[in-house]
PyMOL commands that place a pseudoatom at each C-alpha (Angstrom):
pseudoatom trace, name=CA, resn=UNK, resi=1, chain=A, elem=C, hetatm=0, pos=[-109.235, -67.890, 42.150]
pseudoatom trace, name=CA, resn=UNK, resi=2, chain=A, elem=C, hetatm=0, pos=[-106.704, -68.195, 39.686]
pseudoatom trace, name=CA, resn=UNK, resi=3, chain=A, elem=C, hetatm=0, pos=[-107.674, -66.753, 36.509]
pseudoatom trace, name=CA, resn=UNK, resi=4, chain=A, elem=C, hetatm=0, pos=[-105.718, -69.136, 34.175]
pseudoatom trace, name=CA, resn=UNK, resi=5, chain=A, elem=C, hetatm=0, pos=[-108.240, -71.840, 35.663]
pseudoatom trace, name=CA, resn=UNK, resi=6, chain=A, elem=C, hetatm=0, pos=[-109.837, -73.759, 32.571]
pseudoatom trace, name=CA, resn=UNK, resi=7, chain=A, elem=C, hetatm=0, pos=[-110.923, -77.316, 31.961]
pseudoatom trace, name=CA, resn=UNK, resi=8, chain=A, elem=C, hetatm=0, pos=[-108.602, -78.820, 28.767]
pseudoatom trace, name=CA, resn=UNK, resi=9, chain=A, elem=C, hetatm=0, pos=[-110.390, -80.839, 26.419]
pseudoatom trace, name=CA, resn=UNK, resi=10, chain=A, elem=C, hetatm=0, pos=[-108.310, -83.812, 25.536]
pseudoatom trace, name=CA, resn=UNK, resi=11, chain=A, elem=C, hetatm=0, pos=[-108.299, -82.531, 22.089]
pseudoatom trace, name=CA, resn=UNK, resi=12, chain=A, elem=C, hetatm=0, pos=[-106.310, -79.550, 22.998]
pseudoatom trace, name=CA, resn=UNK, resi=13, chain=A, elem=C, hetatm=0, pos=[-103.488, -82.203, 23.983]
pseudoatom trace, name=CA, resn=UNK, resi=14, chain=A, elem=C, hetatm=0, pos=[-103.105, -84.556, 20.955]
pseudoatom trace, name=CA, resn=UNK, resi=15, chain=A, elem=C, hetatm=0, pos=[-103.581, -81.887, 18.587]
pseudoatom trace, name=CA, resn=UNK, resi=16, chain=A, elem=C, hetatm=0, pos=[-100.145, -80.535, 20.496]
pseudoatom trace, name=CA, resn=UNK, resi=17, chain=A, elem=C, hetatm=0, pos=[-98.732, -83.459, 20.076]
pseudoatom trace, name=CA, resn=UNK, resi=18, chain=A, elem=C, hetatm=0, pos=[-99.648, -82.938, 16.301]
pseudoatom trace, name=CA, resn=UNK, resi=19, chain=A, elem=C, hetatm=0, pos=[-102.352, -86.033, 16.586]
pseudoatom trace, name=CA, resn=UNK, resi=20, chain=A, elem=C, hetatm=0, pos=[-104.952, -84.314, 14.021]
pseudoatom trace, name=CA, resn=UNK, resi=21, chain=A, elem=C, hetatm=0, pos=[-105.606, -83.019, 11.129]
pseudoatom trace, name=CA, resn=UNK, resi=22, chain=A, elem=C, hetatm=0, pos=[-105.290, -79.126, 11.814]
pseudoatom trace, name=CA, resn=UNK, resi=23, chain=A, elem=C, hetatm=0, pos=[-102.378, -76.706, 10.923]
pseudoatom trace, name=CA, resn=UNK, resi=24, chain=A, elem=C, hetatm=0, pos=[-99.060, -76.495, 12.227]
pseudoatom trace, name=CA, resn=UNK, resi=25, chain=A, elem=C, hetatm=0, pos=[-100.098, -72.830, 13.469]
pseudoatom trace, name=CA, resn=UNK, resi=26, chain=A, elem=C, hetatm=0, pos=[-103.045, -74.675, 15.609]
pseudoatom trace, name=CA, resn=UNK, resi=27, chain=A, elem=C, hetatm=0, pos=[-100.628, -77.119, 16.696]
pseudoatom trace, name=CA, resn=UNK, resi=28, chain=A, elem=C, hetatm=0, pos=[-98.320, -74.598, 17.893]
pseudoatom trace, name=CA, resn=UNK, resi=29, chain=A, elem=C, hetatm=0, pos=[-100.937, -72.685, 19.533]
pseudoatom trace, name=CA, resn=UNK, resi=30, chain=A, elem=C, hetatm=0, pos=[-102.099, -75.615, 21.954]
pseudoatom trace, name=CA, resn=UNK, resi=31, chain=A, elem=C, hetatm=0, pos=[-98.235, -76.419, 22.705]
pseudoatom trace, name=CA, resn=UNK, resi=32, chain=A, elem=C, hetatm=0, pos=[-98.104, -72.369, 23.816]
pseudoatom trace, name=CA, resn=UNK, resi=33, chain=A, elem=C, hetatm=0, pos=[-102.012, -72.984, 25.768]
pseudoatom trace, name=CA, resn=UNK, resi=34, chain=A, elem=C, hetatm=0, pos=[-100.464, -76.066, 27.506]
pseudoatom trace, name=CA, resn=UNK, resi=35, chain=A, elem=C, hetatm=0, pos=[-96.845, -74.542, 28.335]
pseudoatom trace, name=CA, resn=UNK, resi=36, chain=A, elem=C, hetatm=0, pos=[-99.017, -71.438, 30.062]
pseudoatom trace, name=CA, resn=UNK, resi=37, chain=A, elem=C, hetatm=0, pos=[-101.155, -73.703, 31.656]
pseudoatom trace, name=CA, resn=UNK, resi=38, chain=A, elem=C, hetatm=0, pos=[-98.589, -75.733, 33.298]
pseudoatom trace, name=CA, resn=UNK, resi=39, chain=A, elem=C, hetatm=0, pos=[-96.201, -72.643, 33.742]
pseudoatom trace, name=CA, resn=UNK, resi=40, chain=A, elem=C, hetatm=0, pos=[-98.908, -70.221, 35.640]
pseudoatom trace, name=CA, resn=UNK, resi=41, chain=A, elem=C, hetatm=0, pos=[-102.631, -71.570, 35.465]
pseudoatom trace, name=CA, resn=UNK, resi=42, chain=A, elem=C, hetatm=0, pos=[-104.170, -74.605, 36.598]
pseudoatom trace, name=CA, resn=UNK, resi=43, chain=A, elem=C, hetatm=0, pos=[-106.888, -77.179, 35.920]
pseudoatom trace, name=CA, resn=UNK, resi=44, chain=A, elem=C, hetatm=0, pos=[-110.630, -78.210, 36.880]
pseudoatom trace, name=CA, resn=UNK, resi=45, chain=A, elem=C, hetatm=0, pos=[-110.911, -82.156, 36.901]
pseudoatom trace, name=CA, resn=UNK, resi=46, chain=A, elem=C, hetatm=0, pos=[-113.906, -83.984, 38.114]
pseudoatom trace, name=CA, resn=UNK, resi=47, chain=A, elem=C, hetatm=0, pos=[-113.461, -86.151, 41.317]
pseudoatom trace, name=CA, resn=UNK, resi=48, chain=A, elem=C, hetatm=0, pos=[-114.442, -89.146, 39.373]
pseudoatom trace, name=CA, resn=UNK, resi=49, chain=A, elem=C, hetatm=0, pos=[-110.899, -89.069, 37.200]
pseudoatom trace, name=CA, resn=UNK, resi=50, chain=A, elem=C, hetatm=0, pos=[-112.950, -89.275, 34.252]
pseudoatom trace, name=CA, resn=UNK, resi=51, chain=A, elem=C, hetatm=0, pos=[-111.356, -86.849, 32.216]
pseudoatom trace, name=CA, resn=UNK, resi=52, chain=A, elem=C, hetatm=0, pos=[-107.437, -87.875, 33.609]
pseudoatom trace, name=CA, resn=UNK, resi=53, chain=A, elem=C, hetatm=0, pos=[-108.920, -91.343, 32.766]
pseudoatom trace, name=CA, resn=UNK, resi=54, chain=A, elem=C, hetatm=0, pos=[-109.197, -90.149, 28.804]
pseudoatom trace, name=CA, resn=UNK, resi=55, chain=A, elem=C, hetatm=0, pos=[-106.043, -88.482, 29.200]
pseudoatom trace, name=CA, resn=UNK, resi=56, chain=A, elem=C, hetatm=0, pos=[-104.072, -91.454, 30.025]
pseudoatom trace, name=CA, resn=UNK, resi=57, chain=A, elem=C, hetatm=0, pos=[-105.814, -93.385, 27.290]
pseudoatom trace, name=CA, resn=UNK, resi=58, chain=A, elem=C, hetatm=0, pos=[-104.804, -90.850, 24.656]
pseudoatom trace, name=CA, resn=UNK, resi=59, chain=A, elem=C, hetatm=0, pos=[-101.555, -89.672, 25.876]
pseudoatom trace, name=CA, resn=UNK, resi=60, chain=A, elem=C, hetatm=0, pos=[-98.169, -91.013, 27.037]
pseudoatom trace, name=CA, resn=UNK, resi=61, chain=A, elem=C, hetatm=0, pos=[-97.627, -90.440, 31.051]
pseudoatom trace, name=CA, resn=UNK, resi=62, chain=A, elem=C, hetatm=0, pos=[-93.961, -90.525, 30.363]
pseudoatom trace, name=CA, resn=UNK, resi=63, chain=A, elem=C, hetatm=0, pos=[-94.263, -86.959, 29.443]
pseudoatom trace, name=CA, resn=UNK, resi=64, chain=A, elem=C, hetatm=0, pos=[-92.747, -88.104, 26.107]
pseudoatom trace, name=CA, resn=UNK, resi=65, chain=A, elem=C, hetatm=0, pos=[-92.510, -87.024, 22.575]
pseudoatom trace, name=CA, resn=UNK, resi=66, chain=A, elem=C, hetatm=0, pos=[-94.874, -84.453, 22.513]
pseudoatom trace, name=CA, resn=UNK, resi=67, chain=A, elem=C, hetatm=0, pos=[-96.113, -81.591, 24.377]
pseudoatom trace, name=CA, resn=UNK, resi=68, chain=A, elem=C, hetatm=0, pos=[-100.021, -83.018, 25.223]
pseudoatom trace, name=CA, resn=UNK, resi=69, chain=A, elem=C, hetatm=0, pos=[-97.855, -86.387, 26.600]
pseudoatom trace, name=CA, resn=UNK, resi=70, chain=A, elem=C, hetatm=0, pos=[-96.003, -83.613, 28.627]
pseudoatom trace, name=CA, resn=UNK, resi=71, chain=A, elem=C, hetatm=0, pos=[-99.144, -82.092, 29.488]
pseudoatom trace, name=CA, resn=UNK, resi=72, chain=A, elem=C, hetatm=0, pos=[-100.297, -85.467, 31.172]
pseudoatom trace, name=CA, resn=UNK, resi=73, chain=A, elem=C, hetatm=0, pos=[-97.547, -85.754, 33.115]
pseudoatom trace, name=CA, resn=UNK, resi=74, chain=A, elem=C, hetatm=0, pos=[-98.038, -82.695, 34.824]
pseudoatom trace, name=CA, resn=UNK, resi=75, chain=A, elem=C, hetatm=0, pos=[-101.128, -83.568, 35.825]
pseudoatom trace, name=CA, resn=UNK, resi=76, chain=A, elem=C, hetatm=0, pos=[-100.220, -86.687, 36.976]
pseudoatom trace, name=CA, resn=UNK, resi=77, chain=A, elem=C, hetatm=0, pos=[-97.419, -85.123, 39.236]
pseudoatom trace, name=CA, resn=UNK, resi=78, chain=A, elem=C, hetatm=0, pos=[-100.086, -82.448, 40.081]
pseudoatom trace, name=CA, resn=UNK, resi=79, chain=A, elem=C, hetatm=0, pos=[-103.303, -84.135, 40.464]
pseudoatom trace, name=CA, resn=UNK, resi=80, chain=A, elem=C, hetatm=0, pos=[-103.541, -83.180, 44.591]
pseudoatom trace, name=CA, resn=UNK, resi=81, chain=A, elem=C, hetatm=0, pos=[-102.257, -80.339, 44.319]
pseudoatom trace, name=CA, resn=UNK, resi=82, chain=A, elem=C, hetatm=0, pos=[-104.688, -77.738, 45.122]
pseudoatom trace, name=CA, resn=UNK, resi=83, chain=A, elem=C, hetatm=0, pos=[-103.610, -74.717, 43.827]
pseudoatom trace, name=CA, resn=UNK, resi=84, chain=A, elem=C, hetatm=0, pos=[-102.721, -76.316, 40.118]
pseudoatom trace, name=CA, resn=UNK, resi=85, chain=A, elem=C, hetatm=0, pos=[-105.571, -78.927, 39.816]
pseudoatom trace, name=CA, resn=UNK, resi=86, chain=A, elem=C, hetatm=0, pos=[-109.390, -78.764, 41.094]
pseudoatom trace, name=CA, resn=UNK, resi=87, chain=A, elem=C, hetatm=0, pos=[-111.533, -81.404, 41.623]
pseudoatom trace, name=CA, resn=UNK, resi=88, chain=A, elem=C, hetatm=0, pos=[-114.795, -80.652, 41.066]
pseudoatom trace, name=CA, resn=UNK, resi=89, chain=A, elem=C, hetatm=0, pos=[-117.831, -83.070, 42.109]
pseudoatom trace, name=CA, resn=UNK, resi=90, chain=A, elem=C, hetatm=0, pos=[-119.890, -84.051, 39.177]
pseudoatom trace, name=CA, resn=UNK, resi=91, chain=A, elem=C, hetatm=0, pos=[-122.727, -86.893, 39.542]
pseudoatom trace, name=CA, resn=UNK, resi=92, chain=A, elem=C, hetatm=0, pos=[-123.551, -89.293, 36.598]
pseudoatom trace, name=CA, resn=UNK, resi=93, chain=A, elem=C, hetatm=0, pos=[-126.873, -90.224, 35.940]
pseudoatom trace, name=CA, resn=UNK, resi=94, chain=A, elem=C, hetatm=0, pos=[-127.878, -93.644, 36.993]
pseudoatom trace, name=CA, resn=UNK, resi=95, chain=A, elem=C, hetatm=0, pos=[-129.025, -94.778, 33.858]
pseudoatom trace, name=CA, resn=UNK, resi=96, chain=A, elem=C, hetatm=0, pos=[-125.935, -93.257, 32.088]
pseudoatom trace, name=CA, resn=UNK, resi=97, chain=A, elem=C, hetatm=0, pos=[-122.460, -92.989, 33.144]
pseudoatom trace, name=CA, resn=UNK, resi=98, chain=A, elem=C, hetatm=0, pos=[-121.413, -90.775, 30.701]
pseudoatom trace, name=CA, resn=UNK, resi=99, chain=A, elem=C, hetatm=0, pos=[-124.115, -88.250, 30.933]
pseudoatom trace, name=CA, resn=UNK, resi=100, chain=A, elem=C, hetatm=0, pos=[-124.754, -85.762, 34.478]
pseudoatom trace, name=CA, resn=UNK, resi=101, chain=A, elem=C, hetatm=0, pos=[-127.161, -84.559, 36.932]
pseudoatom trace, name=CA, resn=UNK, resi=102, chain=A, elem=C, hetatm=0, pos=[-125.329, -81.262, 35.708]
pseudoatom trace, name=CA, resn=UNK, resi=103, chain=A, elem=C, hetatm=0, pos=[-125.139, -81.424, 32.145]
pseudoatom trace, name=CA, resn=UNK, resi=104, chain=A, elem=C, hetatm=0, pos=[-127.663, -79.001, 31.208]
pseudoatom trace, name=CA, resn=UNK, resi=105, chain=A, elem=C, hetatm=0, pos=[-131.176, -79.236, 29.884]
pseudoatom trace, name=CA, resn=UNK, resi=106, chain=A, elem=C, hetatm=0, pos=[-130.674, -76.951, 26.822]
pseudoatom trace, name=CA, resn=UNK, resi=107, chain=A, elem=C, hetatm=0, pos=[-132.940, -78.243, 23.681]
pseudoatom trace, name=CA, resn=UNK, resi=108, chain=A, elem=C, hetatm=0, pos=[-129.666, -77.349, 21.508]
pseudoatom trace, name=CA, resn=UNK, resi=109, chain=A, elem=C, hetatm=0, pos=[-127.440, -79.536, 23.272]
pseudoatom trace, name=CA, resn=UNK, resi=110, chain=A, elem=C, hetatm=0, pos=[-129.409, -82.923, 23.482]
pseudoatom trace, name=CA, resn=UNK, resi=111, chain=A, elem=C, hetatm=0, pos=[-127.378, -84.485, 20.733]
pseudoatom trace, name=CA, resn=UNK, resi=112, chain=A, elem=C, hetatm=0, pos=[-123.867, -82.828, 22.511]
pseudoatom trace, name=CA, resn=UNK, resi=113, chain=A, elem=C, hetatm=0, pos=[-121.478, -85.835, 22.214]
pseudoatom trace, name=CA, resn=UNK, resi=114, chain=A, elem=C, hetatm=0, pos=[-121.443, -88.108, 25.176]
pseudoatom trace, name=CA, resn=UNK, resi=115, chain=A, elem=C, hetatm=0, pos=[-117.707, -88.666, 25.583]
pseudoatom trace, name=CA, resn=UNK, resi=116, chain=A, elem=C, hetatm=0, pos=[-117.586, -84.784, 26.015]
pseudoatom trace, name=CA, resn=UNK, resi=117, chain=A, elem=C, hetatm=0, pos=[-120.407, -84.485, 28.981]
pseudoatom trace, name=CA, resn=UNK, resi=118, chain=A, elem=C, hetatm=0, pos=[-117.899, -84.593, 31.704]
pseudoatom trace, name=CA, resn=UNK, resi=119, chain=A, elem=C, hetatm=0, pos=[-115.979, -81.306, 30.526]
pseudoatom trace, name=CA, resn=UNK, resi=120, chain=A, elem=C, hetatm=0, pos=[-119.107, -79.010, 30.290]
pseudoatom trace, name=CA, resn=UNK, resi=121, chain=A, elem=C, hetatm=0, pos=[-120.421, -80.562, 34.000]
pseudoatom trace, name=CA, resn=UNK, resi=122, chain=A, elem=C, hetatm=0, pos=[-117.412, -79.721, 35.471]
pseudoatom trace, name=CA, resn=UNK, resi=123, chain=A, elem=C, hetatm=0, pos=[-117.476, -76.415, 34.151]
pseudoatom trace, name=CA, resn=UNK, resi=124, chain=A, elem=C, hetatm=0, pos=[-120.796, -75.970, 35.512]
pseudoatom trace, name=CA, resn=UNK, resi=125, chain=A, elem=C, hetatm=0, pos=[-120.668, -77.124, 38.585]
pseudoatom trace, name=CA, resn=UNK, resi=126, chain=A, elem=C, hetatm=0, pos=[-117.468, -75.135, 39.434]
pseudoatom trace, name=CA, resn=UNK, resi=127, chain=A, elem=C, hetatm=0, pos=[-118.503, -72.101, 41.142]
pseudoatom trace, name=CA, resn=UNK, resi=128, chain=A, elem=C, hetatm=0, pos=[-116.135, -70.020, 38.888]
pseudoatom trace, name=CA, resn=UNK, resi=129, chain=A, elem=C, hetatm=0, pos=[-117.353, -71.201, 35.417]
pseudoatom trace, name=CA, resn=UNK, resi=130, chain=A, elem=C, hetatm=0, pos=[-114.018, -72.350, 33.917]
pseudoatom trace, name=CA, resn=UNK, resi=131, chain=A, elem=C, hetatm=0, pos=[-113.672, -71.875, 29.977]
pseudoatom trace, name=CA, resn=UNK, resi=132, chain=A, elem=C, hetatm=0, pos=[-113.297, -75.010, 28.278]
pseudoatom trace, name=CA, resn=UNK, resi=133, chain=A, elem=C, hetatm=0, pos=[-110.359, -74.896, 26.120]
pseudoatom trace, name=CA, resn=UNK, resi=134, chain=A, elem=C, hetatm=0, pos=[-111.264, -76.715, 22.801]
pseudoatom trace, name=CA, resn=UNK, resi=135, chain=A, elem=C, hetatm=0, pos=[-109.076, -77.021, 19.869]
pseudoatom trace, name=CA, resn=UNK, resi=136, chain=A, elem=C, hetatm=0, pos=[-110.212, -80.002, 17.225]
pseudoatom trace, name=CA, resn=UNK, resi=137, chain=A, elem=C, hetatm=0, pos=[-113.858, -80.480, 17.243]
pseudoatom trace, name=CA, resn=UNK, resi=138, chain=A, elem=C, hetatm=0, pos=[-116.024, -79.064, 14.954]
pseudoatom trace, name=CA, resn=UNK, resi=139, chain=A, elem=C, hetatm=0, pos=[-119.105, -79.864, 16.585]
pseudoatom trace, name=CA, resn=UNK, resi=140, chain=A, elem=C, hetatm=0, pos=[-118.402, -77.578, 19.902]
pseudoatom trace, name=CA, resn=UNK, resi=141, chain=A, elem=C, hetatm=0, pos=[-118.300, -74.853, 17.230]
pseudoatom trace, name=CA, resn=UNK, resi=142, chain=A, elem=C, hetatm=0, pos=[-121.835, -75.002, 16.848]
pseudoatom trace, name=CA, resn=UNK, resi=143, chain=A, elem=C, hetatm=0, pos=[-123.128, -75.765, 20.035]
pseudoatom trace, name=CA, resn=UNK, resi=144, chain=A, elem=C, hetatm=0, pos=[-120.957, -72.810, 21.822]
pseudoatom trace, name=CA, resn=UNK, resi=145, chain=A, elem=C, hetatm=0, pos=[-123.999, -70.362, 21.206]
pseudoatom trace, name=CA, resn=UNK, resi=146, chain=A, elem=C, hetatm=0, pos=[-126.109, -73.080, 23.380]
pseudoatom trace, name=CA, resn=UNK, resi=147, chain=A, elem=C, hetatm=0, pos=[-123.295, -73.753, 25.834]
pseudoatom trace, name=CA, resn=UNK, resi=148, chain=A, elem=C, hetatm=0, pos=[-123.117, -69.748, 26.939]
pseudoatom trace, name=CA, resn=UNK, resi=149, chain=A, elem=C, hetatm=0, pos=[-126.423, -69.473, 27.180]
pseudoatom trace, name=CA, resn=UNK, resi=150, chain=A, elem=C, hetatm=0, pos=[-125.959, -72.301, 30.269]
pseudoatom trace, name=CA, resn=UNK, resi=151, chain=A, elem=C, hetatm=0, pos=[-122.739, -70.407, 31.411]
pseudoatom trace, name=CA, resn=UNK, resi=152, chain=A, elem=C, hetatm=0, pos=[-120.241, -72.682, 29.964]
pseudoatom trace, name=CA, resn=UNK, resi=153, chain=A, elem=C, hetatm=0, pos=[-117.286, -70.493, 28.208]
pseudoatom trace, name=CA, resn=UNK, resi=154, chain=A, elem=C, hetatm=0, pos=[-115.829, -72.273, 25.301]
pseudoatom trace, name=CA, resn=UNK, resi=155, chain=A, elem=C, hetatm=0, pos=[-112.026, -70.982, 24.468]
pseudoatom trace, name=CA, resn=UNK, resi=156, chain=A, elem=C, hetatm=0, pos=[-111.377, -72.108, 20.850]
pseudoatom trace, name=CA, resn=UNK, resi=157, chain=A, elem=C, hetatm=0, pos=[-107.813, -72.168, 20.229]
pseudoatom trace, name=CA, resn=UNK, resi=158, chain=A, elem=C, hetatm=0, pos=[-108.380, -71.982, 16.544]
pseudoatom trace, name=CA, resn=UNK, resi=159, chain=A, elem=C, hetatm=0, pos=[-110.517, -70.261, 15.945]
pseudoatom trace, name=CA, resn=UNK, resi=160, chain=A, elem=C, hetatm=0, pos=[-110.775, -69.541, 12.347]
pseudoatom trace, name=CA, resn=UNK, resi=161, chain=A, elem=C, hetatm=0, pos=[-109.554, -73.042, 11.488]
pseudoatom trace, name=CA, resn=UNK, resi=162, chain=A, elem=C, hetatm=0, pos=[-112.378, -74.427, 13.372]
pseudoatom trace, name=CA, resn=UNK, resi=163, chain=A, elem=C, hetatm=0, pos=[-115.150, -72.325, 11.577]
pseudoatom trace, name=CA, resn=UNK, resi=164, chain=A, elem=C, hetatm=0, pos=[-113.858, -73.274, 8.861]
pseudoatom trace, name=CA, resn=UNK, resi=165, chain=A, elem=C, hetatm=0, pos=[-113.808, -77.032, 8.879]
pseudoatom trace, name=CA, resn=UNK, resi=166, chain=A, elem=C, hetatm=0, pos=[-117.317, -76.219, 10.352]
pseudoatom trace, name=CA, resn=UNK, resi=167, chain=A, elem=C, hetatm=0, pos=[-118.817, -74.417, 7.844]
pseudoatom trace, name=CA, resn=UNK, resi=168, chain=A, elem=C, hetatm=0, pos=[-117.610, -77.762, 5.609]
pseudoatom trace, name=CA, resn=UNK, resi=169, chain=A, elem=C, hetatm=0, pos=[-118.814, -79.838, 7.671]
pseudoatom trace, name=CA, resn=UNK, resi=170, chain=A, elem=C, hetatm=0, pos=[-122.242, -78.413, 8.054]
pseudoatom trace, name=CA, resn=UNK, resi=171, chain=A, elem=C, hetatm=0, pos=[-122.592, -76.172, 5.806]
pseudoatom trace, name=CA, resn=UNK, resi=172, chain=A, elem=C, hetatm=0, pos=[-123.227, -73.795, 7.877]
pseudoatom trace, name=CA, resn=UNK, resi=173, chain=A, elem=C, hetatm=0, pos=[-121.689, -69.908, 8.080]
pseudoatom trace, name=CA, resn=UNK, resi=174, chain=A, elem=C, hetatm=0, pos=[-119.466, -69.597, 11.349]
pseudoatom trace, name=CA, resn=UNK, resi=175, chain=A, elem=C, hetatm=0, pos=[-121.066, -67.301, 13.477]
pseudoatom trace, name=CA, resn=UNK, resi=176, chain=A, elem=C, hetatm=0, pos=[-119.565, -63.739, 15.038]
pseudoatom trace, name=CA, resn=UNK, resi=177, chain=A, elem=C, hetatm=0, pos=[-117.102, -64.072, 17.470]
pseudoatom trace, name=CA, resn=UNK, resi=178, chain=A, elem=C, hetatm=0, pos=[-115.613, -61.882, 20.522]
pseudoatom trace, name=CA, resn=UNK, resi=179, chain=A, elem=C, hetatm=0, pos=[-111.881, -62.071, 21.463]
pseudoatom trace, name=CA, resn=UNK, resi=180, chain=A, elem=C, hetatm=0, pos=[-111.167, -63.489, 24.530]
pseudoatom trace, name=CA, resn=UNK, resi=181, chain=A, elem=C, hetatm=0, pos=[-107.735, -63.193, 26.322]
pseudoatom trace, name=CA, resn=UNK, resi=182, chain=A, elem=C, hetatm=0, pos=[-106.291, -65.969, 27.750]
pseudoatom trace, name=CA, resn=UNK, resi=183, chain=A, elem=C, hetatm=0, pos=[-103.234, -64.158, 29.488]
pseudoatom trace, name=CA, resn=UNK, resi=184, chain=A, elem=C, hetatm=0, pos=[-101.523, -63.506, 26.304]
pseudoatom trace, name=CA, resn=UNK, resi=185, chain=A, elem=C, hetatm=0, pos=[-102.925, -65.947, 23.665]
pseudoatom trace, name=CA, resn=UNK, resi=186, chain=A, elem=C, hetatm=0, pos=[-105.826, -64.161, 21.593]
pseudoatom trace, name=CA, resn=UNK, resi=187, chain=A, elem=C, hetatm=0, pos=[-108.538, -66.623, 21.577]
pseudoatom trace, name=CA, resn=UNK, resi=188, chain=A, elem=C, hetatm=0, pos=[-112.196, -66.643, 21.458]
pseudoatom trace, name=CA, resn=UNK, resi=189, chain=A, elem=C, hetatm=0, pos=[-115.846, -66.699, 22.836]
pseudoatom trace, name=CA, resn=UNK, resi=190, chain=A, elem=C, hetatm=0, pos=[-119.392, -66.719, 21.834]
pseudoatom trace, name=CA, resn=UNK, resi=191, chain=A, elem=C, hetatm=0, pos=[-120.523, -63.204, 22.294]
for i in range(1, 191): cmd.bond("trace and resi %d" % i, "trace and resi %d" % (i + 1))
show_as sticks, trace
zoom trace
């Protein structure tokens, strides 16, 4: 298995693009993410295009201005290709499309936003665990001690920046953190 396998929260992608309110340092560090990504790793997807679905909604498939729009077209041009993209099965629930039979039961993560269900199932459900990378949302920030109990690696591309706007945000002191190596970018895990 490739070890550069991760699932790419759509945040990763705009905030390359320079879509959010984070610094040009974490802007820079999802454009280098993406570029290695597309250069020598590849992707989990689910087989329900859920997550290319938000992609295209979010990004530009002409692979123009930025580097997330970029990003998208890749995937689009590599979407069945096997050894860049995997699809991964995940099942919604009948009674809720945008939760899954492999979302996980975890008392910490029953408010976990909706719209972000689909990247921690097909984590799971991938026999290999992929890290999610994450780069924008605060929230993930405190549910990552929840999310590796369950086996779901969160990457957080920035790091500090994201304990940070945290901590405002919750009020709430970021908790200790591991590095992680993804090839060469220094990022992080829950420990």
């Amino acid at each position: 298995m490739n070890e550069n396998l991760c699932v790419i929260d759509t945040n990763v992608a705009l905030v390359a693009n320079g879509h959010s309110e984070v610094s040009k340092e974490c802007a820079f560090a999802c454009l280098k993410q993406l570029e290695k990504i597309m250069q020598q790793g590849s992707i989990a997807l689910d087989d329900k295009w859920l997550i290319l679905r938000e992609y295209m909604h979010k990004l530009s498939s002409s692979g123009q201005p930025g580097m997330g729009d970029k990003f998208l077209k890749w995937v689009l041009t590599n979407q069945r290709n096997p050894n860049r993209c995997i699809l991964v099965s995940i099942t919604p629930k009948s009674e809720d499309s945008l939760d899954f039979l492999e979302f996980p039961a975890h008392p910490q993560l029953q408010q976990f936003d909706r719209s972000d269900r689909k990247f921690v199932a097909v984590s799971i459900k991938h026999p290999g665990h992929p890290p999610i990378l994450q780069a924008a949302d605060s929230k993930w920030w405190g549910w990552q001690k929840a999310l590796a109990e369950c086996g779901v690696p969160v990457i957080f591309v920035c790091p500090e920046e994201l304990a940070e706007k945290y901590q405002k945000k919750m009020g709430s002191p970021s908790k200790p953190m591991e590095v992680l190596k993804f090839k060469e970018l220094s990022t992080v895990k829950v420990s």
